[in-house]
N, C-alpha and C positions, 0 to 999 in steps of 0.2 A: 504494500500500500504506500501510496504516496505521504512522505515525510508532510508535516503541517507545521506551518510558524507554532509556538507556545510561546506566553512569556513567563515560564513558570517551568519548573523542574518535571511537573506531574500533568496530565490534563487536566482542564478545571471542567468539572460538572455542578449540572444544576438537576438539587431535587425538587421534585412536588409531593404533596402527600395529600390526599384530600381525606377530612374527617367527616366531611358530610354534604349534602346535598345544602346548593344556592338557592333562598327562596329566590322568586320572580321578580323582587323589584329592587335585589341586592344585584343579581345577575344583569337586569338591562340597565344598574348602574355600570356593571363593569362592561358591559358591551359598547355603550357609552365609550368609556374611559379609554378603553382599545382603539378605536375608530379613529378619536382623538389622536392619539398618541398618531396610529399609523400616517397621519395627516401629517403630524409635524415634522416628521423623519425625510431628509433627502429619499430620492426617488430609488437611489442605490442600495440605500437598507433598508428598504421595504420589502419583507417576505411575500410569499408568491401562493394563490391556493395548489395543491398537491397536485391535484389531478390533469389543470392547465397548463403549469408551469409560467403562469400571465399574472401579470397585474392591471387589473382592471378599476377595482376598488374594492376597499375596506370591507363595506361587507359583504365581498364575495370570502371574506376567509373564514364567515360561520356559517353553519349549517343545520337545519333540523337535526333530532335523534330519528332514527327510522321509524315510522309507521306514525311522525308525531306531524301535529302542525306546517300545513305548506309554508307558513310563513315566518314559522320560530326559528330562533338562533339560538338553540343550546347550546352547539359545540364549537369552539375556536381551535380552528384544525389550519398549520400554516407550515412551511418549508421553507428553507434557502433555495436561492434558482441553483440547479442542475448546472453543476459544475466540473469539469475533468477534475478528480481528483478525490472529490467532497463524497463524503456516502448521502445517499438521499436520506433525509432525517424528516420524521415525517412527526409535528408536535400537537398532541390533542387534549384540549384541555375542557371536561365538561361540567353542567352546571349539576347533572344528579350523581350522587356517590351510585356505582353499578357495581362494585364489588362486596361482597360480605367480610372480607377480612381486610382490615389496614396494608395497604402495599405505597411502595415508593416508586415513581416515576423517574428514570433518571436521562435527564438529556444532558447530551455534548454537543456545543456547537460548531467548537472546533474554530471558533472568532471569524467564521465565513461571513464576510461583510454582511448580503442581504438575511440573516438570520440571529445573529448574536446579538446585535444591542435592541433586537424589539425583543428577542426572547426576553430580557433582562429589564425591559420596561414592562411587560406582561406579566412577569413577576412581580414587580413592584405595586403593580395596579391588585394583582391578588393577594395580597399582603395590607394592602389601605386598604380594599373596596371589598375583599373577601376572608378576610384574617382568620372570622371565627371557623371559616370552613375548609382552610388550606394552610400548609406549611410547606414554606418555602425555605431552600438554601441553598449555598454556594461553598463550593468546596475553595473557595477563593476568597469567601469569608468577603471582609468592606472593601476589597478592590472591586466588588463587580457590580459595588453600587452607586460608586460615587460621582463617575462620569454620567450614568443615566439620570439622576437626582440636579446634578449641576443643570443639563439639560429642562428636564422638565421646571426648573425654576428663571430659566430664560425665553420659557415658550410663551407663546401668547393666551395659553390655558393658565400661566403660573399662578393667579391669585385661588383660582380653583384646585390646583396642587400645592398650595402653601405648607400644610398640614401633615403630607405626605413623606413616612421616615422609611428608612431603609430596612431589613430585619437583621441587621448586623449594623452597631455604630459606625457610621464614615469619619476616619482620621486622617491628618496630611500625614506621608513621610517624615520621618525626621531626616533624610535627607537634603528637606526642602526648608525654608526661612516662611515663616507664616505669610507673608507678603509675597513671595515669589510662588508660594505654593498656587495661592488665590488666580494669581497673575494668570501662572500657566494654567490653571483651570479655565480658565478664562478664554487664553488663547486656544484652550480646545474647542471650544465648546463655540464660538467664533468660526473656525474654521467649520466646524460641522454644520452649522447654521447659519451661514453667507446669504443662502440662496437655497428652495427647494429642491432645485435644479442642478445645484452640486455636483459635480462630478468628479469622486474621486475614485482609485483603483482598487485591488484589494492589500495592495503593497503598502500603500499609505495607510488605510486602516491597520493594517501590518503596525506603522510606525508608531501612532496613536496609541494604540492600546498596551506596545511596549513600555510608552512616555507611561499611561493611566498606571499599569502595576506599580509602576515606581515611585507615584504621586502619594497614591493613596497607600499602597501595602508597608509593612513594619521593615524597615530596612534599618545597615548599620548607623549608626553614628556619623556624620561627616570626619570627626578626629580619627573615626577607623577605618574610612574609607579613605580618607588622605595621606593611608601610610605608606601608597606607592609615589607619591609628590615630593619632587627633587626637593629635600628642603632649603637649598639655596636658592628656588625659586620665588619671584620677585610678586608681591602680591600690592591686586589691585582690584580695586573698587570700577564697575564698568556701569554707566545708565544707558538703556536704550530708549528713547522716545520720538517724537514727533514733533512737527513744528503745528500741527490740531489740536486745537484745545479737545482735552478729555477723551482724549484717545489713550491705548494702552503702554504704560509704564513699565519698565521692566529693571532691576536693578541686580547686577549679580557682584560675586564678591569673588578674589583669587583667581580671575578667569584672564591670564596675560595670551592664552591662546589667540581669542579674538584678534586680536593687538599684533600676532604672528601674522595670521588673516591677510589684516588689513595692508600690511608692509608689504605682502609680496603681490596684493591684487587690485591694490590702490596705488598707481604709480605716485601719486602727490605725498606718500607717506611710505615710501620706502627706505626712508632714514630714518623712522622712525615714529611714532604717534606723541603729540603734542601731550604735556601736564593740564589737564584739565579744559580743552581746547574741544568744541565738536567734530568731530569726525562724519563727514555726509556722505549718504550711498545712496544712489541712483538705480532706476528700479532696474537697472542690468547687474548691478552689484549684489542688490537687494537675491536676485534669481539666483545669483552664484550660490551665497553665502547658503543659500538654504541648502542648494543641493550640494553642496560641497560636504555639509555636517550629513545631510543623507548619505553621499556615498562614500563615508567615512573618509574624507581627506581631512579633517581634523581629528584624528585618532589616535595621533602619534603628535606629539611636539616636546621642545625641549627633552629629545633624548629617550624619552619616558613613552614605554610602548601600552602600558595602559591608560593613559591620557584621559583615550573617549572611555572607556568606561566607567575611571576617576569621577568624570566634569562631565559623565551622561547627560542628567538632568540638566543642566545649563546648554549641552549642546542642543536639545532639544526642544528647548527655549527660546534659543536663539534661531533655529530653525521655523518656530510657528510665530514669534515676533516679525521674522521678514517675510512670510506668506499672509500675516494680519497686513502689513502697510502694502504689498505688492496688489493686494485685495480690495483696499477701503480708501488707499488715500489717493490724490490728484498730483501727480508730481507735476503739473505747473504751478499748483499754489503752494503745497504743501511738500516738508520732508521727512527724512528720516535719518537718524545721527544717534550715534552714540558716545560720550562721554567717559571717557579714562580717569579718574585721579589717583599718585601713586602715593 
C-alpha cells in the first residue's frame, strides 16, 4: 500500500461510540449544523456522497434509513473523492442507536484533504449538538481540534458556534510564544478561508496540518529543542508586518536564518541587513521566501544541519506570513518588510 504523509509516529484515529438514539429535533439540529459547516469549507475539502463520487450539495450526503421516510435525513453517510492511493473510506453516522451492545466506530482518514477536516468538524458538531448521545475521540487527543475550533470561530456562523468546546482541552505548544502561537493560528486559518474557491493541493494540506501538530500538541521545551543551536550563534529579535493598518503581525525571536535569506536573494542586502532598518520584499520575493522554506532551502544554515527542524515553527511562519501579504495586500499601495534588531 501506498506510504501516507502522518505527522505523528502512529496513525491518528477517530472514534464514535453512540449511547443512544437522537430524538428528532436534537438530530435536524445537527443536520442543520452539518450543512453549515459543509458550506463554509473550500470546495476542496468538501467530502463527496459515496455512491457518486460528486459534489453537488450538502444534503445530498444524508439519506433516509430504509423503508423510512422519502424525505428524512437520518443518516450522514460521506467519503473522501476517490483517490490513487486512498482506501475508499466510506463514514456513517446515524440518528437511531441499531445495535444492542455498545460498539466503537473507528475511522482513519488518513489527513486526505477532501475528508479529514469535515470528519473532525462532524465530530465537533456531535459533541455540542449531540453529546448526551455520542462519544467522541481522537487518538490525537487537542491537536485534532484546535484548527477546526479556530475555524468555526472565524466563520460567518461564529456567534452561533460561540459556545462550542472541543472534547479534549485545546492548548498552544510550548514551542510556541503565546502571541506567535495566536498569530500562526491565524495565519492558518486565513489561508484556509481567503476564498471558497481556494484552491489548494493535497501537498499543502500536507504542510498545514504538519505546522497544526506542532501548534497545538505537547512538545519539548524551546531550551530542549535548542540544544542542536550553534551556541555562538548570534541572536535576534525579527518583526514581520505590513505597511496596512491591522493587518497580521508576526514577531519571532533567535531566527538570524531569515537574515541569511535575505543576503543572498536580496541583492541591496548582501553585505548585510541593517540594525533595526526595514527590510522590503516585493511580491516576487515574497513567492521565493515561501517556497524556498517549502522546499527546504532553509534547513541547513550556519553549519547546523538540523536548523529546519530546530526553527520548524518559525519557518512555517514565515512561510504562511508571505502567502497572507502575497494574498490580501496591493503592492502599489501597500508593503511588506520585516525588521531585524540585534
Amino acid at each position: 500500500m501506498t506510504a501516507h504523509f502522518s505527522p505523528s509516529d502512529k496513525p491518528v484515529e477517530y472514534t464514535i461510540e453512540q449511547k443512544s438514539s437522537v430524538p428528532p429535533e436534537t438530530w435536524n439540529s445537527f443536520v442543520s449544523a452539518v450543512l453549515n459547516l459543509y458550506y463554509t469549507l473550500p470546495f476542496g475539502f468538501r467530502p463527496v456522497r459515496p455512491e457518486t463520487d460528486s459534489r453537488r450539495a450538502a444534503l445530498d450526503l444524508f439519506r433516509p434509513y430504509e423503508n423510512s421516510r422519502v424525505d428524512a435525513s437520518d443518516e450522514l453517510v460521506f467519503s473522501g473523492m476517490k483517490e490513487d492511493g486512498y482506501r475508499h473510506r466510506i463514514i456513517t453516522i446515524g440518528s437511531k442507536r441499531t445495535r444492542d451492545v455498545l460498539s466503537v466506530d473507528v475511522i482513519e482518514t488518513e489527513f486526505q484533504m477532501s475528508s479529514d477536516l469535515f470528519t473532525r468538524l462532524v465530530m465537533l458538531a456531535l459533541h455540542n449538538i449531540c453529546g448526551e448521545h455520542f462519544l467522541v475521540h481522537s487518538t490525537a487527543g487537542a491537536r485534532s481540534w484546535g484548527l477546526p475550533l479556530a475555524l468555526l470561530k472565524s466563520s460567518c456562523n461564529a456567534d452561533r458556534l460561540a459556545g462550542w468546546e472541543a472534547p479534549e482541552a485545546v492548548h498552544y505548544s510550548s514551542l510556541f510564544g503565546e502571541e506567535n502561537a495566536r498569530l500562526t493560528e491565524q495565519a492558518i486559518v486565513n489561508n484556509l478561508t481567503m476564498s471558497p474557491a481556494i484552491d489548494l493541493r493535497q501537498a499543502q494540506w500536507e504542510d498545514i496540518v504538519a505546522l497544526e501538530f506542532r501548534l497545538y500538541g505537547e512538545s519539548p521545551s524551546r531550551k530542549e529543542v535548542a540544544r542542536n543551536v550553534d551556541p555562538a550563534a548570534v541572536l535576534v529579535d525579527i518583526t514581520l508586518g505590513t505597511s496596512s493598518s491591522g493587518r497580521l503581525l508576526v514577531e519571532l525571536r533567535d531566527f538570524e536564518g531569515l537574515l541569511h535569506w535575505a543576503s543572498l536573494n536580496i541583492p541591496a542586502y548582501e553585505d548585510g541587513i541593517p540594525d533595526g532598518e526595514p527590510v522590503f520584499l516585493s511580491r516576487n520575493h515574497l513567492a521565493l521566501l515561501r517556497d524556498d522554506v517549502r522546499n527546504g532551502q532553509l534547513s541547513s544554515f550556519a553549519g547546523n544541519p538540523t536548523y529546519g527542524e530546530t526553527f520548524y515553527a518559525e519557518l512555517q511562519l514565515v512561510a504562511l506570513w508571505a502567502e497572507h501579504c502575497i494574498r490580501t495586500l496591493d503592492f502599489e499601495r501597500e508593503e511588506a518588510f520585516f525588521i531585524a534588531i540585534w
